[in-house]
N, C-alpha and C positions, 0 to 999 in steps of 0.2 A: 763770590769773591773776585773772580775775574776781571767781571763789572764794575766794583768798587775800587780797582787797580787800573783798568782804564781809565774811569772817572778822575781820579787823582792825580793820572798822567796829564790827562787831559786837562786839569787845573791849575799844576803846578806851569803848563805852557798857555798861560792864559784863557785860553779856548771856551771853556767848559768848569761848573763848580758842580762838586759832590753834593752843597746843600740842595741846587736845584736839582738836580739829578734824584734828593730824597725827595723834595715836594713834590717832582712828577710822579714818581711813584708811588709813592702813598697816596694821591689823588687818585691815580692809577688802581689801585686795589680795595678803596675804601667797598667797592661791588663784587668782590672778586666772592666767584660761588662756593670755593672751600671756605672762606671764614664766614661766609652769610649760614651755608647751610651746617655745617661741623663744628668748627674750628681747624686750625691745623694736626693734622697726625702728623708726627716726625716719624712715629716707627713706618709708616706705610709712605711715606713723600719723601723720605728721608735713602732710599737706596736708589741705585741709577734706574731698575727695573720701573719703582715706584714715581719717580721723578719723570721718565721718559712718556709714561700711562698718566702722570697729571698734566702732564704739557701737552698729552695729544687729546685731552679730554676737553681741559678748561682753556687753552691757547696759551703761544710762546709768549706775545707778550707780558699780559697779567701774572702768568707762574715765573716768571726770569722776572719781574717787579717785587715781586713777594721776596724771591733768594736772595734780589738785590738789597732785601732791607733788612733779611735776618742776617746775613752776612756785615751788614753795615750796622744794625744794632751790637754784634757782639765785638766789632772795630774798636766802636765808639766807648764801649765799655772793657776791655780788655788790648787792646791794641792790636796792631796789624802784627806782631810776636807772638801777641796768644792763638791768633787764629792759624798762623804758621805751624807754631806746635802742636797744633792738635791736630793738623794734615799731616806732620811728620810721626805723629805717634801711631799713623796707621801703615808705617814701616815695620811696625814689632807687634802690633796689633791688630788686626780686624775690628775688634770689637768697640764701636762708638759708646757704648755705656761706662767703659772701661776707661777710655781716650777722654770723653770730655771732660769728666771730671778731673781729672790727671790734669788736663791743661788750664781749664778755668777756674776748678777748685768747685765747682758745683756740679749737679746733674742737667738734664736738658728740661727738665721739668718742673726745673724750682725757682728760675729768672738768675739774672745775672744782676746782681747790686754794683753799682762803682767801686771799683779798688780803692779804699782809704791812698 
């Protein structure tokens, strides 16, 4: 999300557009060895523990590519409020199972359809 906060800084001053920023990335990852060999695990990539052990495994750039675009797909589909929300509901929660739903109205494993 960071990334995608940069990016947008960086657009709204000219500089830099978040589309290009998605094309590299996803050029970026179409090799990337978690989705070739698995898929994504969220429960094992999904804590700092798990995230820190997939970025020393598979490299910074391609895994910060990948966060870049699951954090920028659920923007794109829920707004930069939804994804606020659901950082802040791990003020009263720990529990991501619990949070995301709460915030997006879905689980992490069922996709996110566009808000009517």
């Amino acid at each position: 999300m960071a990334e995608w906060v940069a990016f947008s800084t960086l657009e709204r001053l000219g500089l830099d557009t978040v589309a290009w920023r998605r094309r590299r990335a996803l050029a970026g990852v179409l090799e990337h060895a978690t989705l070739i060999r698995a898929g994504l695990d969220l429960e094992t990539h999904g804590t700092p523990q798990g995230f820190a052990s997939w970025r020393q495994r598979e490299g910074t750039l391609p895994t910060y590519q990948l966060a870049f675009l699951m954090a920028d797909y659920l923007i794109e589909r829920r707004g930069l409020v939804g994804v606020e929300a659901y950082f802040r509901s791990f003020s009263s929660s720990r529990d991501p199972h619990k949070n995301f739903p709460l915030a997006f109205g879905t689980t992490e494993h069922s996709g996110l359809a566009r808000p009517a």
